[in-house]
C-alpha positions as protocol buffer text, in pm:
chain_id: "A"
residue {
  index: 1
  type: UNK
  ca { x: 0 y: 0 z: 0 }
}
residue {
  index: 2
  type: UNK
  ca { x: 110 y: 304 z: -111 }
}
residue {
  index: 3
  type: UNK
  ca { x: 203 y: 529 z: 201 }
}
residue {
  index: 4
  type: UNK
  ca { x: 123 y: 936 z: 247 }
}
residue {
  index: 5
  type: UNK
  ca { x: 443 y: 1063 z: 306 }
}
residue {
  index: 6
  type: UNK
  ca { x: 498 y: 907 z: -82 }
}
residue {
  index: 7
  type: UNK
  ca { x: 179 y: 1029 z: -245 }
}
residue {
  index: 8
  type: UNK
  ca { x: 313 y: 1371 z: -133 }
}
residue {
  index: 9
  type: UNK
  ca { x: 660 y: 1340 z: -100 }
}
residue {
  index: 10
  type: UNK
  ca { x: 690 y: 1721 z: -231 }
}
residue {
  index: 11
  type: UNK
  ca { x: 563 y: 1852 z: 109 }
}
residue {
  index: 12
  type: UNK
  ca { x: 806 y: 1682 z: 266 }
}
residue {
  index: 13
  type: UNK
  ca { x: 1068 y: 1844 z: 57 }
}
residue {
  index: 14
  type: UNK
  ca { x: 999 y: 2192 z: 210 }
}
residue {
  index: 15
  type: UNK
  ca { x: 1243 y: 2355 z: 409 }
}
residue {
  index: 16
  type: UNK
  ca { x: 1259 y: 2620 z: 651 }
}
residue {
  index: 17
  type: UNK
  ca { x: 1358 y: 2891 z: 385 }
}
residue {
  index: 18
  type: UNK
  ca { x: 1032 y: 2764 z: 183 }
}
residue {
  index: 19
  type: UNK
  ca { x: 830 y: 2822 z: 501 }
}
residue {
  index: 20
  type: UNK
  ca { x: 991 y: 3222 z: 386 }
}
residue {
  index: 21
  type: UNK
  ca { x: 896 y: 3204 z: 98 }
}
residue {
  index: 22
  type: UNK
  ca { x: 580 y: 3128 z: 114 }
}
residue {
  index: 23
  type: UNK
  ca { x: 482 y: 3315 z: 386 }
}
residue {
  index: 24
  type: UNK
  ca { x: 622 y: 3607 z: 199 }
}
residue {
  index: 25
  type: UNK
  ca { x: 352 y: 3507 z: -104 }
}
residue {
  index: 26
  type: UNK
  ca { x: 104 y: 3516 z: 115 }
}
residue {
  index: 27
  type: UNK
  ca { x: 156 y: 3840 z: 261 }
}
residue {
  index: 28
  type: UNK
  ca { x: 182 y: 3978 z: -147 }
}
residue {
  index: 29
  type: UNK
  ca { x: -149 y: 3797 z: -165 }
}
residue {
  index: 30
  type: UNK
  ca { x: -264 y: 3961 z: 117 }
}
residue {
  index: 31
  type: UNK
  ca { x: -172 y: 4334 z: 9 }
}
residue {
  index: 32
  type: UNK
  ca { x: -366 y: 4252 z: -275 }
}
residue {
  index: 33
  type: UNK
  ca { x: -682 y: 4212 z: -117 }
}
residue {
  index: 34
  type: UNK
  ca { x: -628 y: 4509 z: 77 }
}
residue {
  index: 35
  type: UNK
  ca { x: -559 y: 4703 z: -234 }
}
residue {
  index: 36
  type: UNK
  ca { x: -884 y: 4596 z: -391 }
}
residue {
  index: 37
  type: UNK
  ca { x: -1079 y: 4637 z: -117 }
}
residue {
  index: 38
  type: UNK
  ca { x: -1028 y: 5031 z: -240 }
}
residue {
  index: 39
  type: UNK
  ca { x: -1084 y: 5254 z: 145 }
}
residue {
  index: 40
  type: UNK
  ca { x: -734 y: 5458 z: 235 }
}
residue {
  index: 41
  type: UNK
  ca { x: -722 y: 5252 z: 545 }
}
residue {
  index: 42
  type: UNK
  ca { x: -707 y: 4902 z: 339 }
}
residue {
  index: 43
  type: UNK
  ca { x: -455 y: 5100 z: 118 }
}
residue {
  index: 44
  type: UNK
  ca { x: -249 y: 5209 z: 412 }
}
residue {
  index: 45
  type: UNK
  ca { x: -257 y: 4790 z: 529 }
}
residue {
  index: 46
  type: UNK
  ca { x: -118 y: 4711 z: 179 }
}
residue {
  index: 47
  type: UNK
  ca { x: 174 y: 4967 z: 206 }
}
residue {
  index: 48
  type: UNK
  ca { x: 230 y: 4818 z: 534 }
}
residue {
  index: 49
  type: UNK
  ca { x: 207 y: 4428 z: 416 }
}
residue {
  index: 50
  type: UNK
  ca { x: 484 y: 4477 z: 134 }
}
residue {
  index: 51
  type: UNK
  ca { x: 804 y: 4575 z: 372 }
}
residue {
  index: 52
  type: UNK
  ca { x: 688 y: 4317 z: 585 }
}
residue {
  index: 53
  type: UNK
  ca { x: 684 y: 4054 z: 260 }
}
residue {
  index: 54
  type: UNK
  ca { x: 1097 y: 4205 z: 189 }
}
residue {
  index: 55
  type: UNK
  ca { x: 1178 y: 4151 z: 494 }
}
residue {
  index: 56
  type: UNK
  ca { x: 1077 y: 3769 z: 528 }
}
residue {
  index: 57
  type: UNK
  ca { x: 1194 y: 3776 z: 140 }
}
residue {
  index: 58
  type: UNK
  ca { x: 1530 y: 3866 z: 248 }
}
residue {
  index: 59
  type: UNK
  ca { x: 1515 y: 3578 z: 544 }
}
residue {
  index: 60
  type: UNK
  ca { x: 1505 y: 3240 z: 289 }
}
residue {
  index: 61
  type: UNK
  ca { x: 1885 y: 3293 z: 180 }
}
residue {
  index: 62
  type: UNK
  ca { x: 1985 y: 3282 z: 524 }
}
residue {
  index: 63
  type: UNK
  ca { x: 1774 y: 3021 z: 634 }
}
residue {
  index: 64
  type: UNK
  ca { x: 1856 y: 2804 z: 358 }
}
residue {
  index: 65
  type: UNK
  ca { x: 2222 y: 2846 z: 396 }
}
residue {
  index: 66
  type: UNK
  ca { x: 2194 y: 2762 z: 790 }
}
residue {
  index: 67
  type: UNK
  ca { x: 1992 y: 2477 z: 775 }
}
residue {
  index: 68
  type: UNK
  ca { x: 1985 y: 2345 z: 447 }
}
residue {
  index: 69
  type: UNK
  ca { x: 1746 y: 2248 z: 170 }
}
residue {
  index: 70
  type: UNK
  ca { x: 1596 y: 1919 z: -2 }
}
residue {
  index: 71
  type: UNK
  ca { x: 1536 y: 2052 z: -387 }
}
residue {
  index: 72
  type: UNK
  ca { x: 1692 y: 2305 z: -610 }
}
residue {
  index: 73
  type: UNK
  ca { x: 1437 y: 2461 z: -730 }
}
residue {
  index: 74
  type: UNK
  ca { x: 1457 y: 2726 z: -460 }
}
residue {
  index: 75
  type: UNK
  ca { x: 1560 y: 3018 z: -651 }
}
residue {
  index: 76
  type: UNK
  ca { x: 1260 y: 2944 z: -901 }
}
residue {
  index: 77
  type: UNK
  ca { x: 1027 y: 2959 z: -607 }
}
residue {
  index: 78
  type: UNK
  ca { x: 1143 y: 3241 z: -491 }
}
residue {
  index: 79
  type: UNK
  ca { x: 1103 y: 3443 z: -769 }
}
residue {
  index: 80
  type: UNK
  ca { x: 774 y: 3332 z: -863 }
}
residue {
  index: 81
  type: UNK
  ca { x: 694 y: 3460 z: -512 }
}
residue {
  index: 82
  type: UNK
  ca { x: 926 y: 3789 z: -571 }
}
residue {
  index: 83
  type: UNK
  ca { x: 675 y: 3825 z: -879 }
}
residue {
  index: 84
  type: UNK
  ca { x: 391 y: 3846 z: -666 }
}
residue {
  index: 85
  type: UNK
  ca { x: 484 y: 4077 z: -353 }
}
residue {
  index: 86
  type: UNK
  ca { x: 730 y: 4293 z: -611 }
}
residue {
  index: 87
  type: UNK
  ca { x: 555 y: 4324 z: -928 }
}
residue {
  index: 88
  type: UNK
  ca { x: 202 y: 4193 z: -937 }
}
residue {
  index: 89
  type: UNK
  ca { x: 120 y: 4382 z: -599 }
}
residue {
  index: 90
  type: UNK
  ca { x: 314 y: 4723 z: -683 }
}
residue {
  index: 91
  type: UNK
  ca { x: 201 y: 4773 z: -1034 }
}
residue {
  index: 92
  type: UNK
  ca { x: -185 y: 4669 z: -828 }
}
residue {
  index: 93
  type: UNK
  ca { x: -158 y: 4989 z: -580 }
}
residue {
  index: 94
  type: UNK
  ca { x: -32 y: 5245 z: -896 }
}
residue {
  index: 95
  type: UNK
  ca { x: -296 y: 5134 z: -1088 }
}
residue {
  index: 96
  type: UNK
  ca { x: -572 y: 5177 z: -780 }
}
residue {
  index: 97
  type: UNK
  ca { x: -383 y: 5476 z: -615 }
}
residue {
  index: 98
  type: UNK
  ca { x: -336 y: 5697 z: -965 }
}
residue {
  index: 99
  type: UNK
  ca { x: -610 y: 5590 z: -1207 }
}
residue {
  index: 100
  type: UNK
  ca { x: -916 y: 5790 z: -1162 }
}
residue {
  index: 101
  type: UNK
  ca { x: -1217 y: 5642 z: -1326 }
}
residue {
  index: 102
  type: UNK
  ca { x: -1388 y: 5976 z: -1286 }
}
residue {
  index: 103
  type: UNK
  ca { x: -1127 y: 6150 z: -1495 }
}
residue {
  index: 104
  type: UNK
  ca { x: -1291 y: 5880 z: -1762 }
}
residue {
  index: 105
  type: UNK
  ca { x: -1132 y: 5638 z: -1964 }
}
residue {
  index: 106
  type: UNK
  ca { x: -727 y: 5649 z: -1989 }
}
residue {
  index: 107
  type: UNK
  ca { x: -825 y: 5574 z: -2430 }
}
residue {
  index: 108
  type: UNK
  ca { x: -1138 y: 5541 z: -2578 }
}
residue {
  index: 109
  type: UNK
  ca { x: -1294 y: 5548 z: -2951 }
}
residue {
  index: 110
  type: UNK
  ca { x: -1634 y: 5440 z: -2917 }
}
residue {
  index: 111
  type: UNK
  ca { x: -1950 y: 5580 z: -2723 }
}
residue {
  index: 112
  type: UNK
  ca { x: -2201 y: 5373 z: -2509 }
}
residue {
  index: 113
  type: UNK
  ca { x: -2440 y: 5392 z: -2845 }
}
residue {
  index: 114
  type: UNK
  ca { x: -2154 y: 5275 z: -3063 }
}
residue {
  index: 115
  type: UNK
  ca { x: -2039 y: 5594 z: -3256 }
}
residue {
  index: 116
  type: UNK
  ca { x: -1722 y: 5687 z: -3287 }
}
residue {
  index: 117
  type: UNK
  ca { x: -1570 y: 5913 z: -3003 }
}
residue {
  index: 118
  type: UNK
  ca { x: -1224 y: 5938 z: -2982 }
}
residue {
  index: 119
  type: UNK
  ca { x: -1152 y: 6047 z: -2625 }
}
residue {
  index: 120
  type: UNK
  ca { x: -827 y: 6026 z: -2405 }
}
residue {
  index: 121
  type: UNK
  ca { x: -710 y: 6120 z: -2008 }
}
residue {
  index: 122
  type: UNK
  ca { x: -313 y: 6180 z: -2002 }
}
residue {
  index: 123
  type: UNK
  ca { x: -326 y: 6099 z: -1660 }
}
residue {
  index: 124
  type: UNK
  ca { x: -482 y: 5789 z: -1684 }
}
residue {
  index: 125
  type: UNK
  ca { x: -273 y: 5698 z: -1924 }
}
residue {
  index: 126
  type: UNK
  ca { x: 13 y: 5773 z: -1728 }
}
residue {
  index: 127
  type: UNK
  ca { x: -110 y: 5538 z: -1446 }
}
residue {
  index: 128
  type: UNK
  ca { x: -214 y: 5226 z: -1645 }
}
residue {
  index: 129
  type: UNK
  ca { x: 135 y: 5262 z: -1882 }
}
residue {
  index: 130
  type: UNK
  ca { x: 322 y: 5286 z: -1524 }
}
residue {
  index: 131
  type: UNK
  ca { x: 150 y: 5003 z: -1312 }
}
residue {
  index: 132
  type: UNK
  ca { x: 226 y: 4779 z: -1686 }
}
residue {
  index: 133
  type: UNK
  ca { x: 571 y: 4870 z: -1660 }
}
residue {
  index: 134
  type: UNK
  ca { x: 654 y: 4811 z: -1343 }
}
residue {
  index: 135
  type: UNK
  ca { x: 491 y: 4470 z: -1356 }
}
residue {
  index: 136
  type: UNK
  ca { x: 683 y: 4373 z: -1676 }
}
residue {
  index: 137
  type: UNK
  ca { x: 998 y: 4517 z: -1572 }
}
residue {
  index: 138
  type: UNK
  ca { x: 971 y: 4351 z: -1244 }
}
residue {
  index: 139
  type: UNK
  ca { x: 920 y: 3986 z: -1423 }
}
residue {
  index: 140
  type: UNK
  ca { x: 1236 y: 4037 z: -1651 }
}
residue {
  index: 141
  type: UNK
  ca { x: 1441 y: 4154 z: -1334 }
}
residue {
  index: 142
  type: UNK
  ca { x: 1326 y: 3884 z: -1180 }
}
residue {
  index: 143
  type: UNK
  ca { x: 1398 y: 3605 z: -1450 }
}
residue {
  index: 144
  type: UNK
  ca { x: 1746 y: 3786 z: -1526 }
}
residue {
  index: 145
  type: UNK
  ca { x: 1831 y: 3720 z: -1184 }
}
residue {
  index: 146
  type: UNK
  ca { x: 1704 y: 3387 z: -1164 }
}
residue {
  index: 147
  type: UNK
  ca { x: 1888 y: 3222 z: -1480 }
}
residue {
  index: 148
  type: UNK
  ca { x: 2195 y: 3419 z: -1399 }
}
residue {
  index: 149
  type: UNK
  ca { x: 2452 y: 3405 z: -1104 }
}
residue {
  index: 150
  type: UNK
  ca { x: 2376 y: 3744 z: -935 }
}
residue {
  index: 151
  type: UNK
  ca { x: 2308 y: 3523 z: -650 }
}
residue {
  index: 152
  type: UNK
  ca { x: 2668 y: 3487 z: -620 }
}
residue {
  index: 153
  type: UNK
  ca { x: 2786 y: 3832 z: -679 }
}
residue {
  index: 154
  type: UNK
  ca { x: 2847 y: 4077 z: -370 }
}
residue {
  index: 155
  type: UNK
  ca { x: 2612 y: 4342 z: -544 }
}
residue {
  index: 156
  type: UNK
  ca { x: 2302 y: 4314 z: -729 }
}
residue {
  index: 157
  type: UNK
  ca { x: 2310 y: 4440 z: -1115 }
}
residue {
  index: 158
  type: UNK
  ca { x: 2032 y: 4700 z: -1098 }
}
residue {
  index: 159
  type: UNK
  ca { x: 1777 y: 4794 z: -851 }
}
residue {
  index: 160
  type: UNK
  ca { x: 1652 y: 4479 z: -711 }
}
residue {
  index: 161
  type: UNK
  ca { x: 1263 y: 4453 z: -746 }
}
residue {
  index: 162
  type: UNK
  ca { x: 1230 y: 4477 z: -396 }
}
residue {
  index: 163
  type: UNK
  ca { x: 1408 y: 4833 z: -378 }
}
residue {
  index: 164
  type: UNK
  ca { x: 1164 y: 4946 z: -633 }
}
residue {
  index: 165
  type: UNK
  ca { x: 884 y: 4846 z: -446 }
}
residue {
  index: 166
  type: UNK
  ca { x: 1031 y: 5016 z: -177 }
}
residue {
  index: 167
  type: UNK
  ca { x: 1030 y: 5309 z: -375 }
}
residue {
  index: 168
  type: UNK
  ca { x: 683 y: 5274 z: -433 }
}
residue {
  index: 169
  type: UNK
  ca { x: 543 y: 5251 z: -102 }
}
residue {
  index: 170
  type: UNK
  ca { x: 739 y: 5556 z: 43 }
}
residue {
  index: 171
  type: UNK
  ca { x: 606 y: 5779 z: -244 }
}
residue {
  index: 172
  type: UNK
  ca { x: 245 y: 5650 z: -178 }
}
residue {
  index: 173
  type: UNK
  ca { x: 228 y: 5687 z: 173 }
}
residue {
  index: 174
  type: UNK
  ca { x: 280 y: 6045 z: 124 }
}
residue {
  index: 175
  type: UNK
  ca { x: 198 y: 6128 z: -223 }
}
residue {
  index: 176
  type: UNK
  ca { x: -150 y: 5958 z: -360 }
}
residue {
  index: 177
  type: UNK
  ca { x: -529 y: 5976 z: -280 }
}
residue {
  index: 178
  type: UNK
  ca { x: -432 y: 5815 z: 72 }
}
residue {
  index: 179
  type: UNK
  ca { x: -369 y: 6182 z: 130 }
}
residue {
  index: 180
  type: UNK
  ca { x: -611 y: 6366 z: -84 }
}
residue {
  index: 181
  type: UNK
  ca { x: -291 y: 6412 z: -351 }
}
residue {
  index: 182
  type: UNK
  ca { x: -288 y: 6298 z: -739 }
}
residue {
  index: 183
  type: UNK
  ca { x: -41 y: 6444 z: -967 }
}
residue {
  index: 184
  type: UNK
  ca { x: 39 y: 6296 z: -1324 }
}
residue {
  index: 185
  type: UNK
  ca { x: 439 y: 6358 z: -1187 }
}
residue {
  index: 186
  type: UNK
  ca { x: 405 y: 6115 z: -957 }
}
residue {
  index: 187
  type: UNK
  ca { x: 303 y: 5766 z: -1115 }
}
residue {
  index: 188
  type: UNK
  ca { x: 581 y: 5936 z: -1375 }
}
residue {
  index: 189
  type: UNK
  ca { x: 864 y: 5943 z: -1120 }
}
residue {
  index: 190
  type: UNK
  ca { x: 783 y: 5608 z: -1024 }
}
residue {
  index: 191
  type: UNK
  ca { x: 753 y: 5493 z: -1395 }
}
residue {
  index: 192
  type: UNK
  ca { x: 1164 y: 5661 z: -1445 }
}
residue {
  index: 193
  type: UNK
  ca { x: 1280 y: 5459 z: -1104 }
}
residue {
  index: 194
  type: UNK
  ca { x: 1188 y: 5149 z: -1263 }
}
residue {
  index: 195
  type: UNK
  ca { x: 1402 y: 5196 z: -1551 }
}
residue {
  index: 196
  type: UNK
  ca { x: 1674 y: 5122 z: -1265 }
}
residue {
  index: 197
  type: UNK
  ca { x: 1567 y: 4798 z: -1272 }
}
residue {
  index: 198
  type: UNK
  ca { x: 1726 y: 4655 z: -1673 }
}
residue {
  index: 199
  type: UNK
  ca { x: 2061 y: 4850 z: -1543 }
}
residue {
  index: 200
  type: UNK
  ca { x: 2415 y: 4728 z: -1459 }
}
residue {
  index: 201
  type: UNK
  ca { x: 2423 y: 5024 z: -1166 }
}
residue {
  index: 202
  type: UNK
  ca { x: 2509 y: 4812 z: -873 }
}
residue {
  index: 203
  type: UNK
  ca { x: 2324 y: 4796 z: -555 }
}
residue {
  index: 204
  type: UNK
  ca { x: 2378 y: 4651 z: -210 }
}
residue {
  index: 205
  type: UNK
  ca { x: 2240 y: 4321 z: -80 }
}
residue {
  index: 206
  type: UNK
  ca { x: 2104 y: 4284 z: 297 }
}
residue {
  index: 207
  type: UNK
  ca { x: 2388 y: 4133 z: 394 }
}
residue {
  index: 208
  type: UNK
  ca { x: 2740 y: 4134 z: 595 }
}
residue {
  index: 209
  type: UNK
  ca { x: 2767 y: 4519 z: 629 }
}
residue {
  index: 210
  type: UNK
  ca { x: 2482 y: 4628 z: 461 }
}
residue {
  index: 211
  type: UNK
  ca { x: 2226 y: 4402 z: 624 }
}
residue {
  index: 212
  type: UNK
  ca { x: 2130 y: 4642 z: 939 }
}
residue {
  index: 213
  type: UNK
  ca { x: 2091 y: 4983 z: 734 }
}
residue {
  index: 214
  type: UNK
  ca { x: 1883 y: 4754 z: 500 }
}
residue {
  index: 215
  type: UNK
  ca { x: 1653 y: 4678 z: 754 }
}
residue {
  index: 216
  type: UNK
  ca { x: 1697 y: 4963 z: 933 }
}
residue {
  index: 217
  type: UNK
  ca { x: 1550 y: 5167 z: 675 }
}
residue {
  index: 218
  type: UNK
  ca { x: 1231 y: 4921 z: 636 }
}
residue {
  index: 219
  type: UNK
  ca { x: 1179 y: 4865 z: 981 }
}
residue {
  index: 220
  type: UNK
  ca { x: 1146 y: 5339 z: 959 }
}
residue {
  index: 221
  type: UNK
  ca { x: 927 y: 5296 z: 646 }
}
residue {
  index: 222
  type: UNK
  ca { x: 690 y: 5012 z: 850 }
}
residue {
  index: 223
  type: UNK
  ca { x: 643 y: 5308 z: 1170 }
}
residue {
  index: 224
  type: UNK
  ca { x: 582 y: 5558 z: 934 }
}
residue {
  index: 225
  type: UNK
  ca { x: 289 y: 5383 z: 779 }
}
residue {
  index: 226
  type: UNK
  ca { x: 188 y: 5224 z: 1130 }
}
residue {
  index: 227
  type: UNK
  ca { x: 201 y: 5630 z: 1239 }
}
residue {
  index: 228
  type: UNK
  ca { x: -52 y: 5689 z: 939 }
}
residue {
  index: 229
  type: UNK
  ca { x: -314 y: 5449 z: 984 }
}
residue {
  index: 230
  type: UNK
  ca { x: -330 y: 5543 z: 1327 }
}
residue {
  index: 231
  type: UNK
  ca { x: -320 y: 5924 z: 1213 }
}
residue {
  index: 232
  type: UNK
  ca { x: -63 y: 6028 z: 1446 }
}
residue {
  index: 233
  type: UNK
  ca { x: 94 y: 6353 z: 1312 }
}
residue {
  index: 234
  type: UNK
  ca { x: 461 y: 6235 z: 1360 }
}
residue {
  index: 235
  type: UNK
  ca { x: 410 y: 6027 z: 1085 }
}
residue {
  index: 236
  type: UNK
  ca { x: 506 y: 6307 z: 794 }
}
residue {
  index: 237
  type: UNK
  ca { x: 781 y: 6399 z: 1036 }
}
residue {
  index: 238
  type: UNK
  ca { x: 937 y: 6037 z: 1056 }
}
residue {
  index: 239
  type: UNK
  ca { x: 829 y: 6025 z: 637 }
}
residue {
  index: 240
  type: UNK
  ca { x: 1144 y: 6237 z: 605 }
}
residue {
  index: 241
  type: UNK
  ca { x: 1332 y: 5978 z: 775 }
}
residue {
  index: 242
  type: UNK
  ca { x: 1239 y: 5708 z: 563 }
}
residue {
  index: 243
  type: UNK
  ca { x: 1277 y: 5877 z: 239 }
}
residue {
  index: 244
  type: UNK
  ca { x: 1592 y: 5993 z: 312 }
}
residue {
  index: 245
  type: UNK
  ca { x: 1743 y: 5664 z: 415 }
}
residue {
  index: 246
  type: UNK
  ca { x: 1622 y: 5569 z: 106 }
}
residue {
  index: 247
  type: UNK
  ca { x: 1743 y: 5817 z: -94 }
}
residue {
  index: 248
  type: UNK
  ca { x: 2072 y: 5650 z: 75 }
}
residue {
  index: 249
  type: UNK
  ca { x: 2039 y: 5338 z: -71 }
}
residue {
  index: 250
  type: UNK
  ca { x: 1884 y: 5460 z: -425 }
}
residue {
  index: 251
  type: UNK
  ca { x: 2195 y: 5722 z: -558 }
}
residue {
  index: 252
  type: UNK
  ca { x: 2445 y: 5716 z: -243 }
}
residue {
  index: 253
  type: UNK
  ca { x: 2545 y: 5377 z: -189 }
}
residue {
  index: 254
  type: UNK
  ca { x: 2601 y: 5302 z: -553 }
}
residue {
  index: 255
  type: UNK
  ca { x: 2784 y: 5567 z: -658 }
}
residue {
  index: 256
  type: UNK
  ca { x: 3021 y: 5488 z: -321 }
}
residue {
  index: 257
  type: UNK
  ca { x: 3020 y: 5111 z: -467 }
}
residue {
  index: 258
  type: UNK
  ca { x: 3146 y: 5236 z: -803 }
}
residue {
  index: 259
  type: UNK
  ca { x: 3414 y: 5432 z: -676 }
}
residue {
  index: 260
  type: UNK
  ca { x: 3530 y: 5100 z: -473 }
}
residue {
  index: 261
  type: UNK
  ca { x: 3460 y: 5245 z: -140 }
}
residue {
  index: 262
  type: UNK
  ca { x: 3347 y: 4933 z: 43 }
}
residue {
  index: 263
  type: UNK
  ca { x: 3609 y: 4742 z: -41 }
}
């Protein structure tokens, strides 16, 4: 008789940095839902939920280095899950946060009675062209990582999708309908960041030296928004903070790479 642990011998196969992994799906997932639940406090939840997700993203390496894994397919998993919290979710929240269906449609040629009616919003076409690009530049960092050996390097080559979602969420928390605010420079800004992405600029990984700062500057971003939902005033004071730090990692820390100053 053929025994359970057999019939599903994959579950066995999961480690501790799969438990990660996973968990950091879910919380994409999660911020999802919030984001399409469409009230400024499930928006503020959603900011809050993808931080969380890079920090438990940035926990499987480790984990699987300490104690090990069963498969190699770990990398793959991981950025099918990177593909959910860093570029399905993101390009989600631009899309809800900047596209205003009362401005109308972003492009549109025919009426309700079927007559032709060539009408356009450059806003809205602004959001919808950003939340696309993100997505698909998000995917092709993803799978340039994942087939090549950047795994192995000290730096990443380009902003990581993470650090672009990053991005995202410390512009949004301060600059979107969360706080009454919608300007076509904003989803643009965010749409010129991602360009980062397809570059050979090098960027730091959360580790040896850099891993504290790293988290450091998450761990400000997560009180900020915590400071928001709960409307505390502080929270535009501490915004400062946070978009400073990540200023810091954004320009600073690669132009210091460049000129060799870490090592």
């Amino acid at each position: 008789m053929v025994s359970l642990k057999k019939i599903f011998k994959p579950v066995t196969l999961i480690s501790y940095a799969d438990i990660a992994t996973f968990t950091s799906a879910a919380l994409g997932f999660l911020a999802i839902t919030y984001i399409i639940d469409g009230t400024v406090s499930s928006y503020i939840v959603a900011l809050m939920l993808i931080p969380i997700s890079a920090i438990i993203d940035g926990m499987d390496g480790a984990l699987a280095r300490k104690f090990g894994t069963k498969h190699d397919y770990g990398k793959y998993l991981d950025s099918i899950s990177d593909s959910i919290c860093f570029g399905l979710a993101p390009s989600i929240l631009i899309y809800s946060l900047y596209y205003d269906i009362d401005r109308g449609p972003a492009l549109d040629i025919i009426d309700n009675d079927l007559n032709f009616n060539f009408r356009y919003n450059i806003d809205n076409i602004v959001a919808i062209s950003v939340s696309l690009v993100v997505l698909l530049l998000s995917i092709f960092r993803l799978a340039r990582f994942t087939q090549g050996n950047q795994g192995e390097n000290k730096y990443f080559l380009g902003l990581p999708s993470p650090g672009l979602s990053m991005f995202i969420v410390v512009i949004s928390i301060k600059y979107s309908l969360i706080n009454d605010f919608n300007h076509v420079l904003v989803p643009i800004s965010i749409g010129l960041v991602s360009l980062l992405t397809i570059t050979t600029i090098p960027y730091a990984k959360a580790r040896a030296g850099f891993r504290n700062p790293i988290l450091f500057g998450i761990l400000v971003l997560i009180l900020t928004i915590i400071l928001r939902f709960f409307e505390n005033g502080l929270w535009e004071v501490i915004w400062y903070l946070a978009f400073a730090l990540y200023l810091s990692y954004f320009a600073l820390i690669p132009l210091l790479i460049s000129n060799n100053y870490f090592d």
